[in-house]
Each structure stands twice: as structure tokens, then as C-alpha cells.
C-alpha positions as CSV (number, residue, x, y, z in Angstrom):
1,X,21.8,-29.3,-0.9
2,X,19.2,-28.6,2.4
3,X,16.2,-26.8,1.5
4,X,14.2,-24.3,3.9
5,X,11.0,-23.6,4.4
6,X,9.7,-19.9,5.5
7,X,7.8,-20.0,9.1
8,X,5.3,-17.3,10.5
9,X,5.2,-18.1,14.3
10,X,2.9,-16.2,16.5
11,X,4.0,-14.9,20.4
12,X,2.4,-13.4,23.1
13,X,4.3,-10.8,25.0
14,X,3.6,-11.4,29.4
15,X,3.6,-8.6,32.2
16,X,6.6,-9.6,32.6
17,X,8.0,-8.8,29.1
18,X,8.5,-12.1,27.8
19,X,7.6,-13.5,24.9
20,X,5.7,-16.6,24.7
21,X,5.1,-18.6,21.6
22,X,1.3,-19.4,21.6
23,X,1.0,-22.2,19.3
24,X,0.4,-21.3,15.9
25,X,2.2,-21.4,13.0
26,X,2.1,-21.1,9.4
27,X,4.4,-22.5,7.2
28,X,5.3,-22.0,3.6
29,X,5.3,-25.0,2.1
30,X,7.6,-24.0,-0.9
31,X,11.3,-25.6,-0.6
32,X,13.9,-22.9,-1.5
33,X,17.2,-22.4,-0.7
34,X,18.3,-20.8,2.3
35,X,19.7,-17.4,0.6
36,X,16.1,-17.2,-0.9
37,X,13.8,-17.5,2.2
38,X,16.2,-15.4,4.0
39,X,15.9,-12.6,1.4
40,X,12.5,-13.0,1.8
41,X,12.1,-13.0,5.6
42,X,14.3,-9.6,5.5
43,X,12.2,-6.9,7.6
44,X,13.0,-4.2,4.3
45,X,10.2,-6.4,2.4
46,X,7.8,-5.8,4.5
47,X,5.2,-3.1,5.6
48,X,4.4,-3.9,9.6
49,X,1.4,-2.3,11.2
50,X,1.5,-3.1,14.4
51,X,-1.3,-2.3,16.6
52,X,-1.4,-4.5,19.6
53,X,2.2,-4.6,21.7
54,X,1.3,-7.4,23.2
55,X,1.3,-9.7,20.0
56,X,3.5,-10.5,17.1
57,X,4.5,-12.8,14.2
58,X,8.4,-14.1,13.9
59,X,9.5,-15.0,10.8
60,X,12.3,-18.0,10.2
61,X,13.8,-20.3,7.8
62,X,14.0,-23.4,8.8
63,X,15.0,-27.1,7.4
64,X,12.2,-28.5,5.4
65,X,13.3,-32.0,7.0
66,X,13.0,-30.4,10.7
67,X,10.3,-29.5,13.2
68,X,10.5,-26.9,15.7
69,X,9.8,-27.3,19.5
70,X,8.3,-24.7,21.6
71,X,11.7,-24.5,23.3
72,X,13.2,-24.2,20.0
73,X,10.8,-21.2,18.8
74,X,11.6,-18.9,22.5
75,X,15.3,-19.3,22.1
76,X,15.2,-17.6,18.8
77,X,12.6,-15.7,20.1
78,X,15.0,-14.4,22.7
79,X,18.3,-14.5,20.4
């Protein structure tokens, strides 16, 4: 059975609208399985106070066996 780890990925929004992941990370260093760190990536769990437009924080689930590319981190970015 694969186990996930929960990611907290921070972007950068351009002029132009896009996002832009800007190189920082933190990573939950927990193995669960992927039903769990979904539940607990779920936007209803959290309280968001966002002040700035221009920056966020993606959360994701990801194989505790993979590592994720920049290219990797806009597509689901975009998706």
C-alpha cells in the first residue's frame, strides 16, 4: 500500500494572473494513507485569512517515495 505525505507549496500570482510557484515548500513528514491526507487537505478544515492576493499556499498529497518538480507543482497549480 503507497503512503502520502501532505505538501504546503507557496505561489506567487504575476500581472499577468499566473501563478508561479516560488520555491518553498513544507512537507509533513507523517506517512498516511491517501484517504487520510486528503481529508485533511479538504478546504472545510480550514480557516483562510487571506490578506495579500498576490500570494498563497497549495495544499497536496503526494507519494512519500516521489518528488515534485516545479513543472509538476504549476500544472496542478493550474488544474
Amino acid at each position: 500500500m503507497e503512503l502520502y505525505v501532505l505538501i504546503l507549496s507557496m505561489w506567487g500570482k504575476t500581472a499577468m494572473g499566473e501563478w508561479l510557484y516560488i520555491g518553498n515548500q513544507y512537507v509533513y513528514n507523517t506517512p498516511m494513507q491517501k484517504e487520510q491526507c486528503e481529508k485533511l487537505i479538504d478546504k472545510k478544515g480550514w480557516s483562510m485569512h487571506i490578506t495579500n492576493e498576490y500570494y498563497g499556499i497549495k495544499f497536496d498529497c503526494m507519494p512519500e517515495s516521489s518528488q515534485i518538480s516545479e513543472e509538476e507543482h504549476r500544472k496542478q497549480k493550474d488544474g
